[in-house]
Every structure is written in C-alpha cells, then in structure tokens.
N, C-alpha and C positions, 0 to 999 in steps of 0.2 A: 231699697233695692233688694230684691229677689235672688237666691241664688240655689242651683240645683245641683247636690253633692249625690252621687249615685242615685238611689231613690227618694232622696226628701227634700224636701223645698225650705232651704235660711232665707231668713231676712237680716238686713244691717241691724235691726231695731234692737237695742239690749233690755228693750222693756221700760226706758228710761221715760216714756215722755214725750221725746224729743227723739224725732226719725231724721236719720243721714249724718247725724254729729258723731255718731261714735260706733265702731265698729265691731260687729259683736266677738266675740272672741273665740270661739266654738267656728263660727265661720272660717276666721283666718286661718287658725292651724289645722282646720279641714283642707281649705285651700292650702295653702304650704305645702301639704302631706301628698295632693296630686300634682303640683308642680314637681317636686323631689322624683314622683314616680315617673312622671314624664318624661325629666330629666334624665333619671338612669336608663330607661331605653334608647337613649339615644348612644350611649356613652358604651363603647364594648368592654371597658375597662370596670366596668359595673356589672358585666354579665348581661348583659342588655342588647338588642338586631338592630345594624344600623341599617335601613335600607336605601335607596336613590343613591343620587349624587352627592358627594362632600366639597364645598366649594369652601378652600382657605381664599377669603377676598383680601386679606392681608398681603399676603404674598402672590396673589394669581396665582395661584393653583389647583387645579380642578384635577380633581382624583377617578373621576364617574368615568365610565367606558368609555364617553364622548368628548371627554375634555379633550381642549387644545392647547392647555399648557399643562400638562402632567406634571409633575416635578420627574427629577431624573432619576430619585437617589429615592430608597427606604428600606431604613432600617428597622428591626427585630429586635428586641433582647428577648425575646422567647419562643413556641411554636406557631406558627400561623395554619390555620385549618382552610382548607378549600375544598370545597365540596361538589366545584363545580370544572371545568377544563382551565390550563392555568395556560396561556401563551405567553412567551416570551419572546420581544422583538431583539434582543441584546444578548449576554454572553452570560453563562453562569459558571462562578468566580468559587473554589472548593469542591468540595467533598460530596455527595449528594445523597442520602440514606433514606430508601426508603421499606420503612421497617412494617409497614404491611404486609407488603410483600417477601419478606426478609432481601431485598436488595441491596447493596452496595455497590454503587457504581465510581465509588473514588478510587483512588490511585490506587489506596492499599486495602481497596475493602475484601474481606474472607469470603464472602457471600454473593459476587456478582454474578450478574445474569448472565446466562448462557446466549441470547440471541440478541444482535442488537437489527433494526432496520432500519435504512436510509434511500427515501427514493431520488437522492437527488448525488452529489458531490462531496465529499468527505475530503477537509484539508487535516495534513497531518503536518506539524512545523518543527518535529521532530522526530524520535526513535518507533516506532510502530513493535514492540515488543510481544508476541503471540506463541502461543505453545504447541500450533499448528493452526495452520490454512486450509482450508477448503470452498472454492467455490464454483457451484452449481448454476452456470450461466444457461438460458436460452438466448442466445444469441441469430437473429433474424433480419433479413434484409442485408446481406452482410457484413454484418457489423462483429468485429473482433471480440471473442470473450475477454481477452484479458488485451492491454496494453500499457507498455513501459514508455514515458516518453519523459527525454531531458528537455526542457527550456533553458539551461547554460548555452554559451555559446563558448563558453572556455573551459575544457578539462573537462567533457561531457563526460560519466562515468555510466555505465550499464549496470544488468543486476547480477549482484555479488552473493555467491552461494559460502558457507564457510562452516567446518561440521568443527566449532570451536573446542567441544567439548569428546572429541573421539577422533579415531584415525581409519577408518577401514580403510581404505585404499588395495581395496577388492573390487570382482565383478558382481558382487550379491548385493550392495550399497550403491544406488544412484545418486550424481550429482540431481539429475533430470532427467525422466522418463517419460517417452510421446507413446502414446497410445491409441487405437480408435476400437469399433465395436469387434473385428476381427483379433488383431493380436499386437505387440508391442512395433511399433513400427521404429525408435530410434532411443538409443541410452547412451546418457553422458554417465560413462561410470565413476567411482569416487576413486580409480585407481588412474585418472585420466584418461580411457581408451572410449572411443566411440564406438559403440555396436550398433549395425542398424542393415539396412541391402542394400550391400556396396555397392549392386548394379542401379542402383537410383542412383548413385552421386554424381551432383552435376557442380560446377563452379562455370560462374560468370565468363564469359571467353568470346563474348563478342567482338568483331573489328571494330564495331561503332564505339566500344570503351578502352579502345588500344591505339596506343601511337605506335608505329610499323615501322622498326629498321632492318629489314630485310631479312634474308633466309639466315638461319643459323649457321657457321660454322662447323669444321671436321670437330666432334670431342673426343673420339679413341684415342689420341693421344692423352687426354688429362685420363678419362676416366678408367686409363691402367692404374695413373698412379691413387685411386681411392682405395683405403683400407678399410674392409671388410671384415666384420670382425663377428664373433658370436659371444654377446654378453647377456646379463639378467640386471634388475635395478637391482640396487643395494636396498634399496624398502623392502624387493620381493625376492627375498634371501631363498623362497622354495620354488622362483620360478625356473623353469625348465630355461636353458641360454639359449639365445634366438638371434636369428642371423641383423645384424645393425650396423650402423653408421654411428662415430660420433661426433659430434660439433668441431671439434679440433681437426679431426684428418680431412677434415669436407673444407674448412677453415684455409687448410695448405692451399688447396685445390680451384675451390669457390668460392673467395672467401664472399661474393657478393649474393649469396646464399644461406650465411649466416648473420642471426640475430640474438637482438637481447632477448631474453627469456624472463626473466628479473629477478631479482634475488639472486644476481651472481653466475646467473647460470645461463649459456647459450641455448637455441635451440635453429635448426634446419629447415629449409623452406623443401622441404621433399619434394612435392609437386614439381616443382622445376628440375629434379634430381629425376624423378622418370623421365621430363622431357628431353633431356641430356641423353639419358640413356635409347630413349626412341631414335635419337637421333641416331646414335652408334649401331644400332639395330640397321637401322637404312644403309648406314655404309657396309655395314658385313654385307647386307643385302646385294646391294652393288656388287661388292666386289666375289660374292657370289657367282652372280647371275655373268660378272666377267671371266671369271674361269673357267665356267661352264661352257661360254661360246669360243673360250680359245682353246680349249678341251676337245668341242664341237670341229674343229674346224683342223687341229692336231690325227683325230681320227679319221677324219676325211679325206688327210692325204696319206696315211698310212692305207687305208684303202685302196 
C-alpha cells in the first residue's frame, strides 16, 4: 500500500520480500508526525484555530452559534481574545477592564468612560451616585423630557434634593431653577424662598374639586386678635426684619391652619390667611359704603 507524505510516495514494503506483513517504519513516524500536527490545530491549548462548530456529544452540548443546547456556564482561568462583536444575552457578573482603550467601567475603576449610551431603559436597583447630571433631551410629539414616577402605592416619595455637604441657604444657590430661551422663569432657592412672576401664580380652585359649605363667616373679630410681628430667621442673622406671622400666634387664632412642618417645626397655610383677610376687606367695605349712605342721607336733611 502506497502512501503520500507531502511530496513523496512510501510504500508498506521494508524491502523484506514479503509486501503487507510488516510496516515500514519511516512511514509510521511520518504518519504520527501529521496526525500530531493535525491534532494540534485543532486544540487552541496548543496554539492551534478551532474553526466551525464544537459539539460536546457527551454532554449535548453544542457550543457553535447555532446550537440549541449551549451550555449555560464558562469558565476562563485566563484571557479570552475576540476579535469579532461579542453579544451577550444574560448579565455580566464584576469588574470589566478594558485596557485598549484604557477603560474601567467597575465600581472602582480610576479610568472610566466619560459617555455611556442606552437606547432603550435603564434599571437602576439601587443608589445612582453621579458627580453631576446633564441631559440634553429633544423631546417631540409631546413627550416629557424628564419624568419622576413612583409605582409604590404606599409612602410614595418624590424627588429629594439635599446639599449634604454645605449650607448656603442664600438666593445665589438654587434648590431648582426653570428656565427657557428668554430668561429664568422660576427658582426654588436653597434659602427656601421661591422667585419667579408672582402674577403667573395660579393654584387649583376649581368648584368641580371643592365640596361647598357655604359663604364664609364675619373674621374682623379673630383677625384683631393676630400678632404681627417683624422678625428675621435666626440662619439669616444679616437679614433685614420683615413684617410676619408665626405658627404659634396663628395657632391661638386658626389653629386649623396650622401644620406639621417636620423636624419639630410648624408651618402656616397662608393662602387661607389672605383669604380671611379678603374677607375683612369686604366688611370694612360694607361698612364703608354704609356710612357713606347714612352720611349721604345726614347731609340731605341738614340741607
């Protein structure tokens, strides 16, 4: 039997005589020597390109892009090279370095990237830590740039602003500031006070979201007894004193116009505190416009 090892043609024959009994030996360990090479390409552990499909028929497991029993699980004890786009249908578990690009995208990496993109959903199942926000919406069709929204249905909380690390509680320091292309249109300042055009303010005061117990009552009689006072907060020791109310003397008076505040501290439903006061407005009115005609009427017969 014949056999062609790169360019030359063996035979089994050893010269003996006698062809097919004995195998010549030069042949074998030629053979061998291309099995062996064979072998190592297949083997990546040898330096060697696996290509196609790898099917473990031990375990069903089909590793090739088309398998339908992948296994679930693999592991590394060293680097893996891909040189081609790498998908992942599942979660990735650590750290992630990628040192081409000098990135570090782990927890603690020195070196992370500056952009990241997602064009879809982003869950966050914990603290979202950032050293500032900015984002750059075109928002179209009317659709909201940003939105807050709880799914609790108990102890629904809103968003919590807190300058942890400093105190301004000035008007130069925004909690929140609304803006558009013209000029600032509303600030939540960091000393509490809202700046914005008072004559825009509007609050909810529909009948359709009001249950109706009739006209209001005389209030000149209570609203003598409020004390009016001129203070400054004790945080804003250089402000100038300014004419106020405080929780306690409104307290005597209304008390159903006082509220928790938290941390110990009341605060006043003012709103209803000018309504009160429109009200007393109307009565001097009244009693105005009654003077006047008994005034009227006084002159008339002195005439």
């Amino acid at each position: 039997m014949a056999v062609t090892i790169g360019r030359t043609a063996w035979t089994d024959d050893d010269g003996s005589g006698t062809t097919g009994t004995v195998i010549n030996n030069a042949v074998k360990t030629e053979l061998y020597n291309q099995i062996d090479t064979a072998l190592a390409a297949l083997m990546p552990i040898a330096g060697g390109i696996l290509t196609g499909d790898l099917k473990f028929t031990d375990a069903t497991y089909d590793i090739g892009k088309s398998g339908a029993t992948r296994p679930r699980d693999l592991f590394l004890s060293r680097n893996a090279v891909i040189g081609g786009t790498l998908t992942l249908g599942g979660n990735v578990v650590s750290d992630l370095l990628f040192t081409d690009a000098t990135y570090d995208i782990g927890k603690s990496g020195a070196t992370r990237p500056r952009d990241g993109f997602f064009s879809r959903n982003v869950a966050i199942g914990g603290t979202l830590a950032v050293s500032g926000v900015q984002t750059n919406t075109v928002a179209t069709g009317g659709v909201n740039s940003a939105s807050f929204i709880s799914s609790h249905a108990t102890n629904p909380f809103g968003v919590y602003i807190n300058y942890s690390a400093a105190a301004p509680n000035g008007t130069s320091n925004e909690f929140l500031s609304c803006s558009d292309s013209s000029t600032v249109r509303c600030n939540i300042r960091s000393n509490g006070g809202i700046a914005n055009f008072s004559a825009n303010n509007v609050n909810l005061s529909d009948a359709e979201v009001k249950n109706l117990f009739g006209s209001l009552t005389s209030q000149r009689g209570s609203f003598r007894r409020l004390n009016l006072v001129l203070a400054a907060y004790k945080d804003a020791p250089d402000q100038t004193p300014l004419p106020m109310l405080t929780a306690q003397d409104v307290e005597i008076v209304y008390p159903e116009l006082v509220t928790d505040f938290g941390v110990g501290l009341k605060g006043v439903r003012e709103h209803c505190l000018q309504i009160y006061a429109l009200k007393v407005i109307q009565e001097l009115d009244a009693a105005v416009l009654d003077h006047e005609s008994r005034l009227a009427l006084l002159e008339a017969k002195a005439a």
